[in-house]
GUKERO-287165 format. One line per 5 residues: their letters; for each residue x negated, y, z negated of N, C-alpha, C. Coordinates in steps of 0.05 Angstrom, whole numbers. Atoms other than C-alpha are relative to their C-alpha. Layout:
N
a = X,Y,Z,X,Y,Z,X,Y,Z; ...
***
This chain:
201
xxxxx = -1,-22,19,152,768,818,16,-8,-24; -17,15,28,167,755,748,20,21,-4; -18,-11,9,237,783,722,2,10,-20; -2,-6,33,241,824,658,21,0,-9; -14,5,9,278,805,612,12,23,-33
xxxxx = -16,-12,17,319,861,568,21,-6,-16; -29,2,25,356,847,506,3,28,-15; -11,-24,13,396,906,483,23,-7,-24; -20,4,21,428,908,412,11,23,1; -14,-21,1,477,967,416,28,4,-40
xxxxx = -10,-11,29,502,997,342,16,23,0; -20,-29,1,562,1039,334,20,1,-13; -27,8,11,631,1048,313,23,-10,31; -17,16,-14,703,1029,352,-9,16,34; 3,-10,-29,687,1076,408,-26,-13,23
xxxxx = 25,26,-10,622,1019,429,13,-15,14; -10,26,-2,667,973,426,25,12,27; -25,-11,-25,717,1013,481,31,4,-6; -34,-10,4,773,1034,437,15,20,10; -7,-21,-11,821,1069,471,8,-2,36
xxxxx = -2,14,-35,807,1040,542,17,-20,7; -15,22,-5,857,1006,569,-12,-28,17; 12,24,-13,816,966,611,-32,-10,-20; 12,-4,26,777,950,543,-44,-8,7; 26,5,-3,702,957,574,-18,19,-10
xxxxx = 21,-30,11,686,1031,545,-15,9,20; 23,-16,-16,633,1074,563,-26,-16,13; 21,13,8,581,1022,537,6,-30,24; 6,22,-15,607,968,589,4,12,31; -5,-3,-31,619,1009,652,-30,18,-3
xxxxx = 22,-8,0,546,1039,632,-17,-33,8; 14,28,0,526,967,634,3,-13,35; -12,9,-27,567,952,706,-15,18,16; 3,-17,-22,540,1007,740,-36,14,-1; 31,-2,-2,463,1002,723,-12,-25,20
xxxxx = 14,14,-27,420,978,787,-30,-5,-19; 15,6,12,368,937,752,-7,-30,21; 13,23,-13,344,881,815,-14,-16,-14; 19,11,7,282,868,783,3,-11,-37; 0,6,28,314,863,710,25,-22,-8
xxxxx = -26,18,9,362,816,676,1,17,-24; -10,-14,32,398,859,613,18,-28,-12; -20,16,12,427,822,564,8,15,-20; -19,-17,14,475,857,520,23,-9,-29; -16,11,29,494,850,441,14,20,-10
xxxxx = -9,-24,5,547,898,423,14,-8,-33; -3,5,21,550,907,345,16,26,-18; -16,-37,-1,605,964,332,11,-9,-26; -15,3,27,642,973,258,10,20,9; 1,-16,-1,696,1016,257,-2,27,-22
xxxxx = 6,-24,22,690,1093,228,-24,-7,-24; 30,-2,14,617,1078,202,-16,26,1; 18,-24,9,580,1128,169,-37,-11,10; 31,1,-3,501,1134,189,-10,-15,-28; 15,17,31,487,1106,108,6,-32,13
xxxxx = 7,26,-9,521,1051,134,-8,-21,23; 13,-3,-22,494,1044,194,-28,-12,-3; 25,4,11,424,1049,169,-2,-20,-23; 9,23,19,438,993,115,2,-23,16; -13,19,-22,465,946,169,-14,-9,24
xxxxx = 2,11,-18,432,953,233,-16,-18,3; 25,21,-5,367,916,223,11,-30,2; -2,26,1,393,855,193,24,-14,23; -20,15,-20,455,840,247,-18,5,24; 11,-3,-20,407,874,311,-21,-31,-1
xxxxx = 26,23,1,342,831,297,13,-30,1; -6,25,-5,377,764,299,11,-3,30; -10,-1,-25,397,784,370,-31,2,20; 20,-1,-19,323,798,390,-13,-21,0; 12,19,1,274,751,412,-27,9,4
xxxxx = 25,3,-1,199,739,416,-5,10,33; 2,9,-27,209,726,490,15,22,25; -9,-19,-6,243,788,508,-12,26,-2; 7,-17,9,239,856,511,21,20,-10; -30,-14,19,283,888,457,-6,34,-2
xxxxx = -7,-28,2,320,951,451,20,11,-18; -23,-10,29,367,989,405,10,22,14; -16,-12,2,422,1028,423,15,12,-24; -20,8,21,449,1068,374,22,20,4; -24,-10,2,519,1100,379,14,17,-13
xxxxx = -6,-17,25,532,1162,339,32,9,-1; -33,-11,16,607,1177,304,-10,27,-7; -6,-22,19,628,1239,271,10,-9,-39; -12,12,25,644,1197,212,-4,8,-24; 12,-15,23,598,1233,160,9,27,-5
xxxxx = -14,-25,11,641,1294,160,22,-15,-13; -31,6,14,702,1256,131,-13,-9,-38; 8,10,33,650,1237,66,2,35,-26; -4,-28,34,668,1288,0,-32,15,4; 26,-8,7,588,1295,-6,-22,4,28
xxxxx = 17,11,-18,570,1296,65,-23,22,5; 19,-18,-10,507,1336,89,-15,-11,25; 9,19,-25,470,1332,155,-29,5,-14; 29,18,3,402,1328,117,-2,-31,-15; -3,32,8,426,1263,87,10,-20,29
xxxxx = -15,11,-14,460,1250,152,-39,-4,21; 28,4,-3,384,1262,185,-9,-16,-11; 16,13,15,345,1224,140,14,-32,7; -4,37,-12,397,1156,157,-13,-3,31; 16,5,-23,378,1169,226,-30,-6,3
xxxxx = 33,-4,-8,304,1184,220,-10,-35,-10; 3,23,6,301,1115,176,9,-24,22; -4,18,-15,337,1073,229,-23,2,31; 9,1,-23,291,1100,286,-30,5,-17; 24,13,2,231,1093,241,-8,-24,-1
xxxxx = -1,27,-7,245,1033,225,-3,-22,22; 4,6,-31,251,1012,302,-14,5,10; 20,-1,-7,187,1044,315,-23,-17,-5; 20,13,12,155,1004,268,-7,-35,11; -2,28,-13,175,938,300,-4,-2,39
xxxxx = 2,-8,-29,164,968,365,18,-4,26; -28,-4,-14,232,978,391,17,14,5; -8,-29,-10,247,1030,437,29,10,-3; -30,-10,10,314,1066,416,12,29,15; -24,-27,-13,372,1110,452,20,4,-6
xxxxx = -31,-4,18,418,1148,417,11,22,17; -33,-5,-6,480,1169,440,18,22,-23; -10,-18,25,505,1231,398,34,-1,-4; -36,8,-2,580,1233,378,15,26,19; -11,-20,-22,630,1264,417,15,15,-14
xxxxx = -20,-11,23,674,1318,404,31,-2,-1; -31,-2,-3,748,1323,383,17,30,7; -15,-18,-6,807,1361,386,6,28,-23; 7,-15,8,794,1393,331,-15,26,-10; 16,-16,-4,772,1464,337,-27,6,-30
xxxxx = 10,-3,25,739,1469,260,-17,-15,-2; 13,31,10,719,1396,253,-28,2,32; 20,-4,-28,672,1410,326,-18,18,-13; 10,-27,8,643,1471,291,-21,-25,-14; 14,25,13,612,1418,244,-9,-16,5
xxxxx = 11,16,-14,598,1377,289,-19,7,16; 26,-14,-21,556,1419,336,-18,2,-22; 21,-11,8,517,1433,281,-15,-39,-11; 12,24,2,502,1347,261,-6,-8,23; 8,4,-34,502,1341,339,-37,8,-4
xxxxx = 16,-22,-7,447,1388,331,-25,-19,-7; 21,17,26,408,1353,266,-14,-27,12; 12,25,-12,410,1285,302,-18,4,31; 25,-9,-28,379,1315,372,-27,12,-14; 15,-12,11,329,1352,329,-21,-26,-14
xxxxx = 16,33,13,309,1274,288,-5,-21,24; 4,21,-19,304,1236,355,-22,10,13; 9,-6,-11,268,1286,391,-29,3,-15; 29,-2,5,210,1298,339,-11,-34,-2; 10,26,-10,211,1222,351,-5,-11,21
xxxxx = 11,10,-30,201,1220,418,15,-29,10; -22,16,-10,265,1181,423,19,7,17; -13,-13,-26,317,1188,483,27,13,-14; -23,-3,17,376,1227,455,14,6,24; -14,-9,-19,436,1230,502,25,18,-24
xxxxx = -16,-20,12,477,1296,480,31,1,16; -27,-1,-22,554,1280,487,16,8,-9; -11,-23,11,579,1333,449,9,28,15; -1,-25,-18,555,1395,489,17,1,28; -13,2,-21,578,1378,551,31,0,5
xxxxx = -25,8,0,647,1357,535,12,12,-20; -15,-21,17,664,1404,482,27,14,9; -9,-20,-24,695,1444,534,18,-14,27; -7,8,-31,709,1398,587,33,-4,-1; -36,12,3,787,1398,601,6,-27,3
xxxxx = 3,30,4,786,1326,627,2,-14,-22; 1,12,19,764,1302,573,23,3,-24; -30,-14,24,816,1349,524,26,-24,7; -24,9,-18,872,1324,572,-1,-37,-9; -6,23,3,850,1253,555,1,-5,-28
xxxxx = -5,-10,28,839,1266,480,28,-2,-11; -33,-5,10,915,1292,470,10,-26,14; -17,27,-4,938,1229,511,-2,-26,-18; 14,22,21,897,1178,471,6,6,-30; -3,10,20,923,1195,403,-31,8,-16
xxxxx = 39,-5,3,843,1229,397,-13,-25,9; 25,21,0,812,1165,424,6,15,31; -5,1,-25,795,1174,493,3,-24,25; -10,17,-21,820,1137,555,-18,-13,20; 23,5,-16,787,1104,615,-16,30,21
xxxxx = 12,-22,-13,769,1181,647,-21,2,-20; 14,0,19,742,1196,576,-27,-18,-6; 26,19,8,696,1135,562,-21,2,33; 11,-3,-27,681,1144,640,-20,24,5; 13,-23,3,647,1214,624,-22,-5,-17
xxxxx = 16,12,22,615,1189,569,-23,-24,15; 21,18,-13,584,1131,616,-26,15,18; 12,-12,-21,570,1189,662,-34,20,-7; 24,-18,10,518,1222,615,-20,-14,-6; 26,8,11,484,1167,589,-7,-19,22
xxxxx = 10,10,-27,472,1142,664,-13,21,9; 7,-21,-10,446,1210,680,-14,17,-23; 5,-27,30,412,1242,614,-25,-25,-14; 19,13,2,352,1189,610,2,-38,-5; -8,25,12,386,1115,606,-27,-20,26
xxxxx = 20,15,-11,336,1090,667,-29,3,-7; 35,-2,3,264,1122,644,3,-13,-26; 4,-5,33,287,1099,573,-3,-31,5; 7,30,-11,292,1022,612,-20,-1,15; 28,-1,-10,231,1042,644,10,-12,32
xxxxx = -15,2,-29,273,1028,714,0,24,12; -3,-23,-24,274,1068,784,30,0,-9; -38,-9,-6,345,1109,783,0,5,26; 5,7,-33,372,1099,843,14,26,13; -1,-24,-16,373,1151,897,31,11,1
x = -24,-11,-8,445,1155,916,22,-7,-28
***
């Protein structure tokens, strides 16, 4: 039986990259440790900037992702959503839409299936307000794309855990934090989106 072979380019800011974690593997590498993939080999390019806006995002990912994929593979795109476009003077979420819809047209066009990862929220009660509503915009541009959107906003808005690790981290979150965060996008479509059995137990 032949092995498939998955190359994943993953696009985000510092929280990709596992800032915050003391044991510096993130969400994005204990999502990676704790996928049951027998029949697959992943291979894994993690391309994080930090506090990137979706403009820049969408000017960036093609040309650093694509030198990571191959002919001989089967490529994928992760992409990693921040809150970063509220800190811009001019920001809007139909400009903040439109970078998304271009990065996951773009990826359609080359025929490269994509799973986004929405941003999480903070401790700030105001700055969340604003954010539920770009939370919203980007689940709304993936889904009329028939792209996998994992929502990691809603869930954890609320969740004390997470708060509790929040206020310790200085707002980044800890290894519970990025551990919740693993917990959703292992559970919220990360195996049908690898086209892999999730495993029973």
């Amino acid at each position: 039986m032949t092995t498939r072979r998955i190359r994943i380019a993953a696009v985000g800011d510092h929280m990709l990259a596992g800032a915050g974690d003391a044991r510096a593997i993130g969400w994005w590498g204990r999502v990676l440790a704790r996928t049951s993939a027998p029949d697959a080999m992943l291979e894994n390019y993690v391309l994080a900037v930090p506090h990137e806006t979706t403009e820049q995002l969408n000017e960036r990912w093609w040309g650093e992702a694509s030198r990571r994929f191959s002919e001989d593979t089967e490529n994928r795109l992760v992409v990693a959503l921040s809150d970063a476009d509220l800190d811009l003077e001019a920001t809007s979420s139909a400009r903040s839409r439109l970078n998304l819809a271009n990065i996951l047209d773009t990826a359609a066009q080359r025929g490269i299936p994509v799973l986004v990862v929405g941003p999480t929220p903070t401790l700030d009660e105001a700055r969340n307000e604003r954010l539920a509503e770009l939370n919203a915009a980007f689940l709304d541009v993936a889904d009329r794309r028939q792209q996998v959107y994992v929502d990691a906003f809603t869930p954890l808005v609320g969740h004390e855990q997470w708060r509790t690790d929040l206020a310790a981290g200085d707002g980044l979150p800890g290894q519970a934090g990025h551990g919740l965060i693993a917990w959703l996008v292992l559970h919220r479509g990360w195996y049908q989106w690898l086209g892999l059995p999730e495993p029973t137990a």
